[in-house]
LUMNURO-635014 format. One record per residue (C-alpha): residue in one letter; residue number from 1; x, y, z. Coordinates in Angstrom, 1 decimal. Layout:
# LUMNURO-635014
A,NUM,X,Y,Z
...
END
This chain:
# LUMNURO-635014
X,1,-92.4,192.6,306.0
X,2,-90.7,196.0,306.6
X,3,-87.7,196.3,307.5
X,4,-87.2,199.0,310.5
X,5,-83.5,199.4,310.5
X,6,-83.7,200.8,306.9
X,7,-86.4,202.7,308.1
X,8,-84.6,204.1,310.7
X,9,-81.5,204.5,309.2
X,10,-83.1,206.4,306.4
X,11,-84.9,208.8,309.2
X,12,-81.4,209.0,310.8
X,13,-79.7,210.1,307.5
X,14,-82.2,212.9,306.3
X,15,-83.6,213.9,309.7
X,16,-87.1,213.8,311.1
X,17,-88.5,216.6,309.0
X,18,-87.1,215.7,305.5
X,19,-88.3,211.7,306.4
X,20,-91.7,212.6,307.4
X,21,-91.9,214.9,303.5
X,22,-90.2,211.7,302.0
X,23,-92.9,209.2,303.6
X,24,-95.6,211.4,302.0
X,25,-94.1,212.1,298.6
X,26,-93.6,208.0,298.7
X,27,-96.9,207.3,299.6
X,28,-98.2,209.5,296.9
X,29,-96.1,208.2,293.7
X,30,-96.6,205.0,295.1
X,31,-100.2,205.6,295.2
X,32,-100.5,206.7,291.7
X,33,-99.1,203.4,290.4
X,34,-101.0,201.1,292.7
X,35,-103.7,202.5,291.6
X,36,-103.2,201.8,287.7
X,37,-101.7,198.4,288.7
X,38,-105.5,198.2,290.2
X,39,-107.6,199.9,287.3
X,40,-105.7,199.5,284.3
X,41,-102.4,197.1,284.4
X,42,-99.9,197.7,281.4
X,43,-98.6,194.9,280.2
X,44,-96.1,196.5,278.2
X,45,-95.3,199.0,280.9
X,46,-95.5,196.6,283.9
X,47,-91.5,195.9,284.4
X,48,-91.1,199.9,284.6
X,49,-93.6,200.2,287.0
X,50,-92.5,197.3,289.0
X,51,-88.5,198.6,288.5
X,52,-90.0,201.8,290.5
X,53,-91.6,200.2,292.8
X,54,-89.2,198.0,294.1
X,55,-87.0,200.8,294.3
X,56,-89.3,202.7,296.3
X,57,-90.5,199.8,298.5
X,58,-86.3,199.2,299.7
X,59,-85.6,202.7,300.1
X,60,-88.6,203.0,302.7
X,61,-88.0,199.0,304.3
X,62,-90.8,198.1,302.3
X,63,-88.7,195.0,302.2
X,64,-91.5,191.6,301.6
X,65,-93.7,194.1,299.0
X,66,-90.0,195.4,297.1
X,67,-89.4,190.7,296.7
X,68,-93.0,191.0,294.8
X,69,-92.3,193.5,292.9
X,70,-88.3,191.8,291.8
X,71,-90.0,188.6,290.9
X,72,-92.8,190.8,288.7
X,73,-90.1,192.9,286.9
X,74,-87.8,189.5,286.5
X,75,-91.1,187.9,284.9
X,76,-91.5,191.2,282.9
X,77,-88.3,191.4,281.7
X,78,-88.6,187.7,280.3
X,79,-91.7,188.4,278.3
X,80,-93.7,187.0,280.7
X,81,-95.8,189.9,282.3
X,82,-98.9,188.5,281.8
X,83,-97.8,185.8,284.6
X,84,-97.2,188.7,287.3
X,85,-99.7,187.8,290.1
X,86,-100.8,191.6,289.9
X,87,-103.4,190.7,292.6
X,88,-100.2,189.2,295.4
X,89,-98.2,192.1,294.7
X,90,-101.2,194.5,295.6
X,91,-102.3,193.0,298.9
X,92,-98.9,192.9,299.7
X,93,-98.6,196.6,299.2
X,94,-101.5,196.9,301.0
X,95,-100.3,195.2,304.0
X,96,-97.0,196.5,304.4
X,97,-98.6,199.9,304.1
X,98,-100.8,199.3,307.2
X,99,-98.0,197.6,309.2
X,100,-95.4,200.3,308.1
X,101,-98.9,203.2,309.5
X,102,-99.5,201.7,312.1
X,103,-96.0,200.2,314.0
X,104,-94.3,203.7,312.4
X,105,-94.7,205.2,315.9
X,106,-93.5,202.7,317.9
X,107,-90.6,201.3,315.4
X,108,-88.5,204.7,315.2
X,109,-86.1,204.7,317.8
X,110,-86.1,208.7,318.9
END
């Protein structure tokens, strides 16, 4: 579900400071599309959102949520948004957020 050696080698690369600013600024764009995806899904604009997502999602090891979002934008980009499973792809966002919160800690080796 997440993977902790990108997680870790993305800590190592920036340092501790600079990652924990980049968990929050990911958590918060993130956020903002989750939250449409959960109010008031695009259609037309789903493959862009999903095309972020999945980016974000494999830069922070994000890696089970960033194969939701790759099938969603593949579906997308063959006309077929209205077949993303909109509600798979948010609880998976939802649990790889709480494993990512709470095994953070513990998973960075220091």
């Amino acid at each position: 579900m997440i993977d902790w050696a990108q997680v870790n080698t993305l800590r190592d690369d920036v340092g501790k400071d600079e990652f924990e600013e980049i968990v929050e600024i990911f958590i918060d764009e993130v956020e903002d599309v989750i939250e449409r995806l959960r109010t008031t899904p695009d259609l037309k604009t789903l493959g862009d959102d999903l095309h972020f997502l999945k980016g974000s999602a494999l830069n922070l090891g994000f890696s089970t949520f960033s194969e939701h979002c790759q099938r969603g934008e593949a579906n997308s980009a063959a006309g077929r948004a209205d077949q993303v499973d909109i509600p798979a792809l948010l609880m998976a966002y939802d649990a790889s957020k709480g494993k990512f919160i709470a095994e953070l800690p513990s998973a960075l080796n220091e």
